[in-house]
C-alpha positions in Angstrom: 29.8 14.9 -32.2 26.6 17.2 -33.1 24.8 14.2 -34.8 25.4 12.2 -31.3 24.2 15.4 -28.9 20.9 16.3 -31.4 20.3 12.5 -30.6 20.4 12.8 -27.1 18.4 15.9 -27.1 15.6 14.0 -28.9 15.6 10.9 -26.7 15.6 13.1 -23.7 12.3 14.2 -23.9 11.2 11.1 -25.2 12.8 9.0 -22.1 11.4 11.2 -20.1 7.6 11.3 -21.6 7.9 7.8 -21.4 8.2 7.4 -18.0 5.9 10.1 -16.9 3.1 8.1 -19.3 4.1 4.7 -17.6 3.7 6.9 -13.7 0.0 8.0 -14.4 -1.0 4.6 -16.2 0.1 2.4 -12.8 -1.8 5.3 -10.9 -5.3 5.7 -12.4 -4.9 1.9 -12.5 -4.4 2.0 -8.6 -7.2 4.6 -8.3 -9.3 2.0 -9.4 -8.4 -0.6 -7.7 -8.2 1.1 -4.2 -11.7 2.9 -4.7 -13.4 -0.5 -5.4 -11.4 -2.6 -2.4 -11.2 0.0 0.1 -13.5 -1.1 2.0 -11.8 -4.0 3.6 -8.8 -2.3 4.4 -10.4 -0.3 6.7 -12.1 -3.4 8.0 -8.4 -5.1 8.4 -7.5 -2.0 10.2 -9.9 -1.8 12.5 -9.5 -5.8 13.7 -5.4 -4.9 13.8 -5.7 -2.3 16.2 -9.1 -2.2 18.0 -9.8 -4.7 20.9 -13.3 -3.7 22.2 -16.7 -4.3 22.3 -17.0 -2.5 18.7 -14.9 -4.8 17.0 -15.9 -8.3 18.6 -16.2 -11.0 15.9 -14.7 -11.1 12.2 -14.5 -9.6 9.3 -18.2 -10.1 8.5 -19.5 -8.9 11.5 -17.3 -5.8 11.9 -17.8 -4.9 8.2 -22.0 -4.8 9.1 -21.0 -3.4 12.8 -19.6 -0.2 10.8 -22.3 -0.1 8.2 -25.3 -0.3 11.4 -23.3 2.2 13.8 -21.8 4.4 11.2 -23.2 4.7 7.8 -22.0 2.6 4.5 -20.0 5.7 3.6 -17.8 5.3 6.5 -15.9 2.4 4.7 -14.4 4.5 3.0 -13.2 7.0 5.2 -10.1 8.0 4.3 -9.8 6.4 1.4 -8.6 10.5 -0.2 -5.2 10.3 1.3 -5.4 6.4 0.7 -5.7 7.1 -3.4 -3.5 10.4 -3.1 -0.9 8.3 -1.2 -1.1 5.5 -4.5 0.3 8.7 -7.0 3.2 8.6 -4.9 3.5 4.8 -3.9 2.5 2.9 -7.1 3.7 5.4 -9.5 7.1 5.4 -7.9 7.1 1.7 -7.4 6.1 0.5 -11.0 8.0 3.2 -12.8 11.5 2.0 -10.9 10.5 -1.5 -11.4 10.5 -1.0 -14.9 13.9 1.1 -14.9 15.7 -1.4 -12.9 14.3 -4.1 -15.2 15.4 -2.8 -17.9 19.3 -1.8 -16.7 19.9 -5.2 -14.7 17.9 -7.8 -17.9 20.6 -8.9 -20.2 18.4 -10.5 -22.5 21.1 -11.8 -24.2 22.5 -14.4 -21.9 19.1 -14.5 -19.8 15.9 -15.9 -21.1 13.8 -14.7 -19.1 14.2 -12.0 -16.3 15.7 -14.2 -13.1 13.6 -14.6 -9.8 16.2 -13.2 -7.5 16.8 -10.1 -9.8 12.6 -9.9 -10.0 12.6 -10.2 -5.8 15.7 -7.5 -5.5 14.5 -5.5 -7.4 10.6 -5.5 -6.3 11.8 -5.2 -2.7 14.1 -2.0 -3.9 11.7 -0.1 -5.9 9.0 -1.2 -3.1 11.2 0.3 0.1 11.7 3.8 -2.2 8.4 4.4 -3.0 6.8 4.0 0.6 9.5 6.0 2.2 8.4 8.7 -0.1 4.2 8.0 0.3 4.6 7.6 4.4 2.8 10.7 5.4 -0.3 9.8 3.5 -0.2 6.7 4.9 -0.1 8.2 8.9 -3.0 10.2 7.6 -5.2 7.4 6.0 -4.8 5.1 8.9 -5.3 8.0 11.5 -8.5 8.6 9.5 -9.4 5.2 9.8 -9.8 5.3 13.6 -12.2 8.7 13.7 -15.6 6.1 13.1 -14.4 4.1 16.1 -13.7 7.2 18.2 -17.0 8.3 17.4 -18.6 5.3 18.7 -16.2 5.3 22.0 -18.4 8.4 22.5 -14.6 10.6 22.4 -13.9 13.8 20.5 -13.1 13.5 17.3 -9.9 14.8 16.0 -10.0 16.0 12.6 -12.8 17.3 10.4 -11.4 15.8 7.6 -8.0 14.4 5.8 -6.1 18.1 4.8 -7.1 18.8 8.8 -5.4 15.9 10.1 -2.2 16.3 8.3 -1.9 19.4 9.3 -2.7 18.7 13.1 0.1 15.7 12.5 2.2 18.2 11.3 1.9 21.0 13.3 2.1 18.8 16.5 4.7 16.3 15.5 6.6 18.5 13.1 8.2 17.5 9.7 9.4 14.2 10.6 6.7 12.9 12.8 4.8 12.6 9.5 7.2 9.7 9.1 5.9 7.8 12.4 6.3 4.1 11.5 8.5 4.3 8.1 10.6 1.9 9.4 7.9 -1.3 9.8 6.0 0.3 6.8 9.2 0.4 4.4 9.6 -3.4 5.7 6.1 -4.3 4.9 6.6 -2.5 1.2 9.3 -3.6 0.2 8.2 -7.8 1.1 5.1 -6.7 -0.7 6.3 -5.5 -3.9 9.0 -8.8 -3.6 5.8 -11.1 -3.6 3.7 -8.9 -5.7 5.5 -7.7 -8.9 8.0 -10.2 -8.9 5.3 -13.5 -8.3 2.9 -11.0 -11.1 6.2 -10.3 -13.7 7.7 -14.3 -13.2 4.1 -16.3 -13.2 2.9 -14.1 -16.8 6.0 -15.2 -18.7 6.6 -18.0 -17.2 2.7 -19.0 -18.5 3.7 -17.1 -21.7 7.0 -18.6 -22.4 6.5 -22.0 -21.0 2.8 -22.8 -21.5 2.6 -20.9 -25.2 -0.4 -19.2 -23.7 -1.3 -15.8 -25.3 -0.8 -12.4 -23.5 -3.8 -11.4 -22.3 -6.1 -10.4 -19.9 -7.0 -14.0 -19.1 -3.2 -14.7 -17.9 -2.8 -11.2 -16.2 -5.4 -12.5 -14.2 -4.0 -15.7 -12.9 -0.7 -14.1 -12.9 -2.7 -11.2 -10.4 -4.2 -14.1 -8.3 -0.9 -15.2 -7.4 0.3 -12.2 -6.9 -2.0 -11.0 -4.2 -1.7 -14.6 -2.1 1.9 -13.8 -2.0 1.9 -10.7 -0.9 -0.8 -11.4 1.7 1.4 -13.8 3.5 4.3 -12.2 2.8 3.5 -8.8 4.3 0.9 -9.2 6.7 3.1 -9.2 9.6 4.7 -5.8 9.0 1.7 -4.4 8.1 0.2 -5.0 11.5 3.4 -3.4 13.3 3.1 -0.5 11.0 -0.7 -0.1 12.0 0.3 -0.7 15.9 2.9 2.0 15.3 1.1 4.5 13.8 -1.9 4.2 16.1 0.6 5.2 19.2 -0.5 8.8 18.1 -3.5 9.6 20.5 -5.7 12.6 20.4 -6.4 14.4 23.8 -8.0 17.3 25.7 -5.9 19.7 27.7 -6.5 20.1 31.1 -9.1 23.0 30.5 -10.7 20.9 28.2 -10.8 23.6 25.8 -7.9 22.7 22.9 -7.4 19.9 21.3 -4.2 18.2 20.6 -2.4 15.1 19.3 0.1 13.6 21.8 2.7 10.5 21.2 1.7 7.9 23.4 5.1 5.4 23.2 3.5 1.4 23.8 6.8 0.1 21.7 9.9 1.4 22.0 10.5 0.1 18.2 10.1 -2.0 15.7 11.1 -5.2 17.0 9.7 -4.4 20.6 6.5 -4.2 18.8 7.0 -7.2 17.1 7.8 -9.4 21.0 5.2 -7.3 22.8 2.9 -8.6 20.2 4.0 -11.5 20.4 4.2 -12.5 23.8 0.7 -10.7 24.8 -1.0 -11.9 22.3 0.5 -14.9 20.4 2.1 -15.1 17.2 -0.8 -15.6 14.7 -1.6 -12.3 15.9 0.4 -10.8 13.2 -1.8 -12.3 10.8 -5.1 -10.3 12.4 -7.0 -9.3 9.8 -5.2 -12.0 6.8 -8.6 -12.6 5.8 -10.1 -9.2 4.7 -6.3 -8.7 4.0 -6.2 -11.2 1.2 -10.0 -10.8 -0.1 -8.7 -7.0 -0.7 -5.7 -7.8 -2.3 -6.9 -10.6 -4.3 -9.3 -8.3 -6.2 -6.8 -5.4 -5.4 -4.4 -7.1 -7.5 -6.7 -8.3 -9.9 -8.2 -5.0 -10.9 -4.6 -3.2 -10.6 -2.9 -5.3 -13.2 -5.7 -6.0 -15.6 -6.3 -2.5 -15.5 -3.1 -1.5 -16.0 -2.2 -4.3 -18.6 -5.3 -2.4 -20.8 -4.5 0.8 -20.2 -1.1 0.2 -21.5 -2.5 -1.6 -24.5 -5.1 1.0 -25.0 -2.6 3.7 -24.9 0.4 2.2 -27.3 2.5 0.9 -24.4 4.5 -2.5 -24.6 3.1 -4.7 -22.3 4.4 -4.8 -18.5 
């Protein structure tokens, strides 16, 4: 009975220290990852919501419109709550990946871990850990929109990230900061489907089928896989969450004197976004932006999981 408590005891911490390695690895992998590709989300962003004179062409031309009105630094506006949202979002969804794995593989009777049980449990792990980043999300994409403003010649309305959450927050209250979990929890949970479970299937499969070694070589056409599927996979949601989020405006009060955020309604939910879109302005208009969409999460997802593959490797972990 002691022998069997001082061994729990012991693998306690261990279990634990485990994991907690495993949740910063997957997040100074992302760090890198969304710091080099940033860039084009915020042009995807700006083609998903803006229809104007200051976002007329593609992904090219809005990309140089931003850099000649605004200043190369201005791609990466926002991109603080963007990487502060990833030690919530990637760290969750990578470290309950890995638990649910490990609980649901019998590696007995399985030889190799099953697509469906890879796609459950991706969408699962996905859905949890974007409920939990959603306010850094509202803030990165409401960031996103000040260049534009600023070029619409309209106040600004934040001087900066830590500002805007706490306008969101003191104008919307606690649960405003979850404006558009719904279609964002939708759009996470198809990516991570796609993403780890094309990623974690497409490695060993090329490992077990194809005798190929484990290394960086087939992380990265395991990661070029990945980011196609979870491109076309997620594209559509991600554009309702955008729509969604962007129905907070920022006005002047009558005196013109204080500024506050106000919740313009243009859908009366998800799937009202989804036919408004729709009908006004065809269907491939959920894939606005697929281009710059895919391009980021191409290299997105190469970076992430060659990074993450070394800095497992480099740090005693078993490979992902």
């Amino acid at each position: 009975m002691s022998a069997t408590t001082s061994a729990d005891n012991h693998n306690n911490p261990q279990t634990f220290q485990r994991i907690a390695t495993k949740y910063f690895l997957s997040c100074n992998a992302a760090l890198v990852a969304e710091s080099v590709t940033y860039p084009l989300d915020i042009t995807k962003t700006r083609l998903q919501i803006a229809k104007n004179k200051f976002t007329r062409g593609g992904m090219i031309q809005v990309t140089l419109d931003i850099i000649r009105r605004e200043g190369a630094l201005a791609l990466w506006t926002g991109v603080g709550p963007a990487i502060t949202r990833h030690y919530i979002y990637t760290g969750i969804r990578m470290g309950a990946y890995e638990q649910i794995r490990n609980l649901t593989y019998h590696r007995d009777s399985e030889k190799s871990y099953p697509l469906w049980k890879s796609m459950a449990t991706g969408a699962v792990s996905g859905c949890v850990a974007q409920f939990a980043a959603s306010p850094t999300d509202l803030v990165k994409v409401q960031m996103q929109m000040e260049g534009l403003r600023r070029l619409q010649n309209q106040p600004l309305r934040y001087t900066g990230a830590i500002d805007c959450f706490r306008s969101l927050y003191r104008t919307q209250g606690f649960f405003g900061l979850w404006v558009g979990w719904l279609p964002n929890c939708q759009r996470a949970a198809l990516l991570n489907m796609a993403d780890i479970a094309t990623y974690d299937n497409v490695k060993h499969g090329l490992i077990d089928n194809l005798k190929m070694k484990d290394n960086w070589i087939v992380h990265a056409m395991a990661s070029s896989c990945a980011g196609l599927a979870a491109a076309i996979v997620s594209l559509p949601s991600d554009v309702v969450k955008t729509r969604m989020m962007d129905q907070i405006r920022h006005e002047l009060d009558a005196k013109m004197q204080h500024k506050k955020n106000t919740h313009v309604v243009l859908y009366n939910g998800v799937i009202d976004c989804y036919i408004k879109i729709i009908k006004n302005e065809g269907f491939f208009s959920l894939y606005k932006g697929f281009i710059p969409s895919y391009i980021r999460m191409a290299p997105w997802s190469l970076t992430f999981w060659v990074s993450y593959e070394k800095i497992r490797e480099l740090t005693g972990a078993s490979s992902f």
